[in-house]
C-alpha positions in Angstrom: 0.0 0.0 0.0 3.1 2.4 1.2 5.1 1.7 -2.2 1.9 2.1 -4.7 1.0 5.3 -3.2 4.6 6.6 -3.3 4.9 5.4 -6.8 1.1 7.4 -7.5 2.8 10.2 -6.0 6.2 10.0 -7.3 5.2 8.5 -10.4 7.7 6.3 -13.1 11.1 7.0 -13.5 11.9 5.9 -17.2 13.0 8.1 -19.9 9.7 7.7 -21.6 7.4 7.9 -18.7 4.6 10.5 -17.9 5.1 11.7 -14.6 1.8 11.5 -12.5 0.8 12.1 -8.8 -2.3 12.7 -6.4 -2.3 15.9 -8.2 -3.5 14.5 -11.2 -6.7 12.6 -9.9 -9.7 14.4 -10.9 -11.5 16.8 -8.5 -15.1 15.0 -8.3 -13.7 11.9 -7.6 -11.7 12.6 -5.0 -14.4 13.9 -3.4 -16.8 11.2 -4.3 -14.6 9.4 -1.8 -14.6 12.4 0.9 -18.6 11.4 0.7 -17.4 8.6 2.7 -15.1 9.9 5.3 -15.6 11.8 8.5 -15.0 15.7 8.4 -12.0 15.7 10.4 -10.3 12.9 8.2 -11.7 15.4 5.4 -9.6 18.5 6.9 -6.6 16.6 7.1 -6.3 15.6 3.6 -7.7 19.1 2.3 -3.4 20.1 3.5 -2.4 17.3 0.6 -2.6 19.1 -2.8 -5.0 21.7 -4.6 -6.7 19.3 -6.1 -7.4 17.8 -2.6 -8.4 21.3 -0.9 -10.9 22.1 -4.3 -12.6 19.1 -3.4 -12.7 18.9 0.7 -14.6 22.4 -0.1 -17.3 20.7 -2.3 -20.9 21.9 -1.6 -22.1 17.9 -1.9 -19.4 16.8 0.2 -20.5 18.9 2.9 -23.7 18.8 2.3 -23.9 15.0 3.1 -22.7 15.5 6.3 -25.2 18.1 7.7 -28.2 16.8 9.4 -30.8 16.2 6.7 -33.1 19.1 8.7 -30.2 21.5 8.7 -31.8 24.6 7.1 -34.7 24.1 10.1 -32.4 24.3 12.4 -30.4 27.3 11.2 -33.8 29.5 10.6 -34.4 28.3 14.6 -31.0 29.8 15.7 -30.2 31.9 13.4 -33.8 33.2 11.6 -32.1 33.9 8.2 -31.7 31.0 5.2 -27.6 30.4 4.5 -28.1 31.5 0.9 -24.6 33.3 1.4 -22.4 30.7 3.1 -20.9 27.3 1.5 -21.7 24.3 2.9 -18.8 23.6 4.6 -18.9 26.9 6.4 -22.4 26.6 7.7 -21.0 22.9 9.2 -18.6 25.0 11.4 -20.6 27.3 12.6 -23.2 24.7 13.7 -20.4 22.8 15.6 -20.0 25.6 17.8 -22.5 25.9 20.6 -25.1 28.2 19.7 -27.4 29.4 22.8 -30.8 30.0 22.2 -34.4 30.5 23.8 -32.9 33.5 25.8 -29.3 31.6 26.3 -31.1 28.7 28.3 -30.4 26.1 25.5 -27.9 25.2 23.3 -27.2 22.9 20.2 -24.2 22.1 18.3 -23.3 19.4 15.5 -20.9 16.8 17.0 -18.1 17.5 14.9 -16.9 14.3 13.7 -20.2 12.3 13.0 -22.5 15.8 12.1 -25.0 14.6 15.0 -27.2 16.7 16.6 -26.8 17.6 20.5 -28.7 19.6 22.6 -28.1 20.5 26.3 -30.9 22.6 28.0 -30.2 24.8 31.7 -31.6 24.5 34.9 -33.0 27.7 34.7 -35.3 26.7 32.0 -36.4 23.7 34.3 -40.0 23.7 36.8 -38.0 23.2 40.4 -40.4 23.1 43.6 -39.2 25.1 46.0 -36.9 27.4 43.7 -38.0 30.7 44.8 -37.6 29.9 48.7 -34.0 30.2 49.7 -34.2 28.2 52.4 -34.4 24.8 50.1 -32.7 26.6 46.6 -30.5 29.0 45.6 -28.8 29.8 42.5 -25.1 29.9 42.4 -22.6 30.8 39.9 -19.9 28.4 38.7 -17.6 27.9 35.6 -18.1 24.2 35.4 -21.3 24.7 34.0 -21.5 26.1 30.2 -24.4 27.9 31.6 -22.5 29.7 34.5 -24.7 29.0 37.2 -26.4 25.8 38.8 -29.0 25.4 41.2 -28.2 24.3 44.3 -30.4 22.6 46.4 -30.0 23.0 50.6 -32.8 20.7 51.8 -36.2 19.8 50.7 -38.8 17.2 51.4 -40.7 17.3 48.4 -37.7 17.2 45.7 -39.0 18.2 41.8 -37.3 18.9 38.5 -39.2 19.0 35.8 -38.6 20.5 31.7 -39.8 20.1 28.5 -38.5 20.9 25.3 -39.8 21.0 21.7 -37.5 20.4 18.9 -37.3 19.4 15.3 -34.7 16.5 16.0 -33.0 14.7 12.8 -34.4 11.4 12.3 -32.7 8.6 15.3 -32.1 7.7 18.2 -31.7 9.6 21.2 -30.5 9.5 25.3 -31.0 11.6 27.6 -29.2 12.5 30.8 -29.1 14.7 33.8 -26.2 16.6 34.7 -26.2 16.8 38.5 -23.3 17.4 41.5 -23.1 16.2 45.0 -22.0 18.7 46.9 -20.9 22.5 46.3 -17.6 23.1 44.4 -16.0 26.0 44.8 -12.2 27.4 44.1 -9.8 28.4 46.8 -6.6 30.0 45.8 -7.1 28.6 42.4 -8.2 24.8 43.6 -11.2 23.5 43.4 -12.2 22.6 46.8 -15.9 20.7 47.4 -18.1 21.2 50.2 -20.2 17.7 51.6 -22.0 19.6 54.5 -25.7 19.3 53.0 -25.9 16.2 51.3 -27.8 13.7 52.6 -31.1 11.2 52.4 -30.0 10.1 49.0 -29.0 7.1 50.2 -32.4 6.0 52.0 -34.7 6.1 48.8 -34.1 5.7 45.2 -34.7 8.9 42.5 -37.0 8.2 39.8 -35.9 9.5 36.5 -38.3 9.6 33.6 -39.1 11.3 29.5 -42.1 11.0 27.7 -42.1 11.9 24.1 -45.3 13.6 22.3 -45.9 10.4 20.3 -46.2 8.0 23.5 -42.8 6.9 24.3 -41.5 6.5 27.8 -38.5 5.5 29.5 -38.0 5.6 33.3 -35.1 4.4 36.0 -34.6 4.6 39.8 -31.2 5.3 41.0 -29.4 6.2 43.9 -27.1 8.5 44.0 -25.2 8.0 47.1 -24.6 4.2 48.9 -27.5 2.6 50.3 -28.0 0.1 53.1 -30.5 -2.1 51.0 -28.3 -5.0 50.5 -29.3 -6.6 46.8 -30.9 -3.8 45.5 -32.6 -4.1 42.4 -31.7 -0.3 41.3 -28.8 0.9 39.4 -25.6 1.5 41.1 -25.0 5.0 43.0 -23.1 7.7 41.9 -19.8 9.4 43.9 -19.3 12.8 45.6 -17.4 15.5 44.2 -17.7 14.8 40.5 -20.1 15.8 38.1 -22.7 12.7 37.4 -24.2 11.7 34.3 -27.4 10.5 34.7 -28.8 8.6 32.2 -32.5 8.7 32.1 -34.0 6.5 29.2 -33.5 6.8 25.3 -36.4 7.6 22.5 -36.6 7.8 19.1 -37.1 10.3 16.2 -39.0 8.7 12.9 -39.8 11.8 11.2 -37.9 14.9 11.1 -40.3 17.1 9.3 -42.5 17.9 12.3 -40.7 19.3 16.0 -40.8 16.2 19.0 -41.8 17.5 22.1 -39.9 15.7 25.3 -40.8 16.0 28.8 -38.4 15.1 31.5 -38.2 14.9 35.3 -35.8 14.3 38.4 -38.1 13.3 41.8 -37.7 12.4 45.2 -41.4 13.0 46.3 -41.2 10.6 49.7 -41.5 13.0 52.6 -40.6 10.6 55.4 -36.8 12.2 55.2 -35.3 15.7 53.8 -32.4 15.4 51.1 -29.9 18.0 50.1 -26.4 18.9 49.2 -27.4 18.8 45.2 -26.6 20.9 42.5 -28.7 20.3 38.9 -27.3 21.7 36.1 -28.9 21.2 32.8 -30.2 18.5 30.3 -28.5 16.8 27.7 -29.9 15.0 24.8 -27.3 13.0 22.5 -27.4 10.9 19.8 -27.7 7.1 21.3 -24.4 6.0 19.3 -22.6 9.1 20.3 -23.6 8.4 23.8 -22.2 4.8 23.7 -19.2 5.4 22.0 -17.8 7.8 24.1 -19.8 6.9 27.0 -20.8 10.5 27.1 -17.7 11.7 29.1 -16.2 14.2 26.8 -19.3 15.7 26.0 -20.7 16.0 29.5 -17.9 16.1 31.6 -17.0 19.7 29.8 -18.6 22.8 31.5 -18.0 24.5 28.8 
């Protein structure tokens, strides 16, 4: 493979020979085969030749990498058609984060697959209790791409609940919670975590649960600290100081030509014990492949 592609490259030696190279392969078929690779494996080879970079900029090329809703989804962030921009331009800008519905959501385009994500704030979330600072209070923090988390004291009657609307790309989907135990904080430029509020996670189960607009529902119970129950039949619990990824249930999109509507919710309604010492964050919704592929800790472990 190594010598035909330096000889392609290179090409013959003898007196009589026509020198040829990657130069010399035709523009639409080179990127005929970028159809089939992933954008950054695109960008790389766009540094081999001229030929190469004509065709890594191809409208079709590009094209077959965008979500097949794409323009949708610009007019909802952006409001204007792309009538300016080239394909490939209108893929980068959609890989960055763009905040929208007043900043308390964002979506991007996973950049090496072109999937649709979606993360969705706290602030944008029905929480019992949030307007008494006794039980809640909002705190700022820069490990949360919405600067601020809410950040729970004690409660006995613990409720989140959301919804969002949106024209998802055909597929499947998971969702998680992005939650903390305990408050971090920086000290001297450390991060430093303070325990003194959590508790009564351990002595009942959360129940996590979505319901989609055309009947589907997912649901788990979890704790998220240790419990005594020996053999429990719920999912393992979660560990202090780190930011958890709560993974609620999964649903799917068959039709991409009318918005999904998903409801979503995070109780502890048993009032035989208070819990606190939680922080909620926001919402993310994934692609199911991205989510298992990367276990969703490069996308959700990042504040930011």
């Amino acid at each position: 493979m190594g010598a035909s592609l330096s000889r392609l490259t290179e090409g013959d030696e003898g007196p009589n020979s026509i020198r040829t190279g990657l130069g010399d392969i035709p523009e639409s078929c080179v990127a005929s085969v970028f159809m089939y690779l992933s954008p950054p494996e695109i960008c790389k080879l766009a540094r081999v030749n001229r030929a190469f970079r004509g065709a890594a900029s191809a409208d079709f090329v590009w094209e077959s990498k965008l979500p097949s809703n794409y323009r949708e989804l610009w007019q909802t962030l952006f409001s204007e058609c792309p009538e300016n921009l080239t394909k490939q331009e209108i893929y980068a800008l959609l890989c960055r984060p763009v905040p929208f519905d007043g900043g308390s959501k964002e979506v991007w385009l996973e950049k090496t697959t072109g999937a649709v994500c979606l993360t969705i704030s706290s602030r944008a979330m029905s929480i019992t209790g949030i307007d008494d600072r006794r039980y809640w209070n909002w705190i700022p923090t820069d490990e949360s791409r919405f600067h601020g988390v809410a950040y729970l004291q004690q409660i006995w009657w613990f409720e989140v609940d959301g919804e969002v609307e949106f024209c998802f790309p055909e597929g499947a989907y998971s969702l998680f919670f992005r939650v903390h135990l305990g408050k971090a904080s920086k000290k001297l430029g450390r991060r430093v975590c303070n325990f003194e509020h959590i508790h009564g996670w351990d002595i009942k189960p959360v129940r996590f649960h979505l319901s989609t607009s055309d009947g589907q529902n997912a649901s788990r119970d979890c704790y998220l600290e240790e419990s005594n129950k020996n053999g429990s039949e719920w999912n393992k619990p979660y560990s202090r100081g780190a930011w958890l990824k709560c993974h609620v249930g999964d649903f799917r999109v068959n039709s991409s030509d009318s918005p999904t509507k998903i409801k979503y919710s995070m109780t502890q309604i048993d009032c035989t014990h208070t819990k606190g010492g939680l922080c909620v964050d926001s919402v993310f919704i994934v692609p199911v492949n991205l989510s298992e592929r990367r276990k969703a800790c490069s996308l959700l472990e990042r504040g930011r």
